[in-house]
N, C-alpha and C positions, 0 to 999 in steps of 0.2 A: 577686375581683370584676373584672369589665371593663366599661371605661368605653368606648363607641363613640364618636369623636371624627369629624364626617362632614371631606369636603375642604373644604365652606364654613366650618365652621368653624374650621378649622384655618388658614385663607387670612383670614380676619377677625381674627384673634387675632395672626397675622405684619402685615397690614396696621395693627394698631393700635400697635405694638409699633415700626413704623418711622414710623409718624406724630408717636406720643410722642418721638422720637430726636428727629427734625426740628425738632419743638417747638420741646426743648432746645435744640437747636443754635439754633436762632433765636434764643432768648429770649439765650441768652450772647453772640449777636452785636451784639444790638440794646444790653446792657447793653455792652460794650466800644467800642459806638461812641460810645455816649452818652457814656461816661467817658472816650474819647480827645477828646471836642469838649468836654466840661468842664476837662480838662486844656487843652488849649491856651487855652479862655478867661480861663483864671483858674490854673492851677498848681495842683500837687497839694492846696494847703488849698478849693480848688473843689469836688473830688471828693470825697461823701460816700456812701453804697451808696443812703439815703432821693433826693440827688437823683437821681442814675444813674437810680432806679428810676421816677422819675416823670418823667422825660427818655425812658425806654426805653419807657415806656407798659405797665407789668405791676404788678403788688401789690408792695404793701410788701415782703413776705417772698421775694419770686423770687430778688432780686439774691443773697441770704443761702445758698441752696440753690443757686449757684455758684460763689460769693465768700464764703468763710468771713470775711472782713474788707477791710476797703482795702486794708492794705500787699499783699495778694493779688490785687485787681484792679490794681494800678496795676504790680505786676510782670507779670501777666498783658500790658499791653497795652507797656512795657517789649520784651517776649519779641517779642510779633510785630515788632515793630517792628526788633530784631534780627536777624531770618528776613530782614525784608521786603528791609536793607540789602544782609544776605549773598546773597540772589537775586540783586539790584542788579547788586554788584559781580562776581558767576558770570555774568551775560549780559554785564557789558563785557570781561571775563577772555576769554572763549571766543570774542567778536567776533574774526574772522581778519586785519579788514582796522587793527586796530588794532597800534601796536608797546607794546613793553613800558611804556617812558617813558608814551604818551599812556593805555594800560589804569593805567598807577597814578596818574597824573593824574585823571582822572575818577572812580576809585574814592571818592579824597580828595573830591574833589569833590560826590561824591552822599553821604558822609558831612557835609559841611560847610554842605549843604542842606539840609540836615534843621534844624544848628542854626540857620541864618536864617529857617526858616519856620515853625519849631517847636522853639522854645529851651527849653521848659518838656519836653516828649517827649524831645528831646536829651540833658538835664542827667538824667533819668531813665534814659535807656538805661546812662548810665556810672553808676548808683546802684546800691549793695552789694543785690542783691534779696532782699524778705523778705515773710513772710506763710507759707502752707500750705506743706508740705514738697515736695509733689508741685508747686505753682507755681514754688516756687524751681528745682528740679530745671530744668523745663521751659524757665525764662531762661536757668540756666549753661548748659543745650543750644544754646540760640538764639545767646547770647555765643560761645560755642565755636566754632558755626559760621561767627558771623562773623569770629572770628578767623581762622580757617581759612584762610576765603577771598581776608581781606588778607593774610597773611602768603603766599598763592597768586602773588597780583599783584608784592609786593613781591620774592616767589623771581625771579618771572620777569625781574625786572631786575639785581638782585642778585646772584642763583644762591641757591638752596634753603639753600646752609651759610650766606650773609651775612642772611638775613630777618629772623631773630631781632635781630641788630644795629642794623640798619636803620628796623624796624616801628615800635619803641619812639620813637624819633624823628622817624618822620612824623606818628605819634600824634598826639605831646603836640605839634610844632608843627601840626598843623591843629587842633587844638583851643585852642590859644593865637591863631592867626590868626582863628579862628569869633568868641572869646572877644570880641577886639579890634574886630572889625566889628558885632557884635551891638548891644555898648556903645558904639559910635560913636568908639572910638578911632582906627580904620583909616581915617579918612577922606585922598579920593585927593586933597584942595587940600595937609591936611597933609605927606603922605606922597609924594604923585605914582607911589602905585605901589595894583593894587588884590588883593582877596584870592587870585584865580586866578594874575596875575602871581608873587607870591610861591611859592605851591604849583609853578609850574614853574620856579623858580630854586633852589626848596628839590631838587624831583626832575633836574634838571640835574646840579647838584653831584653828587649821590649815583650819579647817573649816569656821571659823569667820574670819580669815586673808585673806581669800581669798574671803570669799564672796562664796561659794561653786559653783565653776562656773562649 
């Protein structure tokens, strides 16, 4: 049997086929932004897939047919948000006109922003990710890269053999200094020093210990 398929309709049936893509694509942007703007107003118990869905403006049942669960959107938006840093810190890395010291300074820096302006998204990006196997997958991709990319920065001051030594320790103190300002510990009456101040005395030292190689 042969089936005569003309060019229109072969070009009708591609065009329908990248319209439905599109859709998609839409419909999973429009839920991830909704769940990023519910997340920041209110923290993970904010975000439910019912409000997402009527935040996003599509039926009940959409969210579900891209998000088999929450724990899977909220690592989904986790992930980009991972991506979004490690780009970050790859445009300040590559900047020529910067030196090593001020590239891992601002690195820290666009890391530490994130937790002042979005402490709820923050505390998520460093959360064990869980949900659908294929979302997880996709975060420790994203974490990886942005490891990557810091441990780039931190070679570059360091030397590539000392990162690993080093990383671990800019880490946990900018995440201890974010900690501290968030919470209003860090204040500069108390302290007379502020959180940027700190991050370039922490990267000094390390700087001087090592002889910025």
């Amino acid at each position: 049997m042969t089936v005569d398929i003309s060019g229109d309709t072969v070009n009708c049936i591609v065009i329908d086929m990248v319209s439905r893509t599109e859709s998609a694509a839409a419909t999973r942007r429009a839920l991830l932004d909704a769940a990023a703007a519910l997340l920041d107003g209110g923290g993970p118990d904010a975000v439910t897939l019912r409000e997402v869905g009527a935040r996003a403006g599509v039926t009940r049942g959409a969210p579900y047919r891209h998000f088999p669960d929450k724990d899977s959107l909220l690592t989904a938006i986790a992930a980009e948000a991972l991506d979004r840093l490690a780009d970050e810190v790859r445009a300040v890395r590559t900047d020529p006109q910067m030196t090593p010291a001020q590239t891992l300074h601002r690195g820290l820096a666009a890391l530490m922003a994130i937790g002042r302006r979005q402490p709820h998204l923050y505390r998520l990006m460093f959360t064990s990710p869980a949900g659908d196997p294929a979302v997880i997958f996709a975060a420790n991709q994203a974490a990886d890269h942005a490891m990557n990319e810091f441990l780039a920065i931190v070679g570059d001051l360091v030397g590539a053999q000392h990162a690993r030594q080093f990383a671990p320790l800019l880490l946990t103190s900018a995440h201890g200094i974010t900690d501290m300002e968030v919470n209003g510990h860090l204040s500069p009456d108390k302290w007379q020093i502020t959180a940027e101040e700190l991050i370039s005395t922490l990267v000094s030292m390390i700087e001087q210990q090592t002889g910025g190689e």
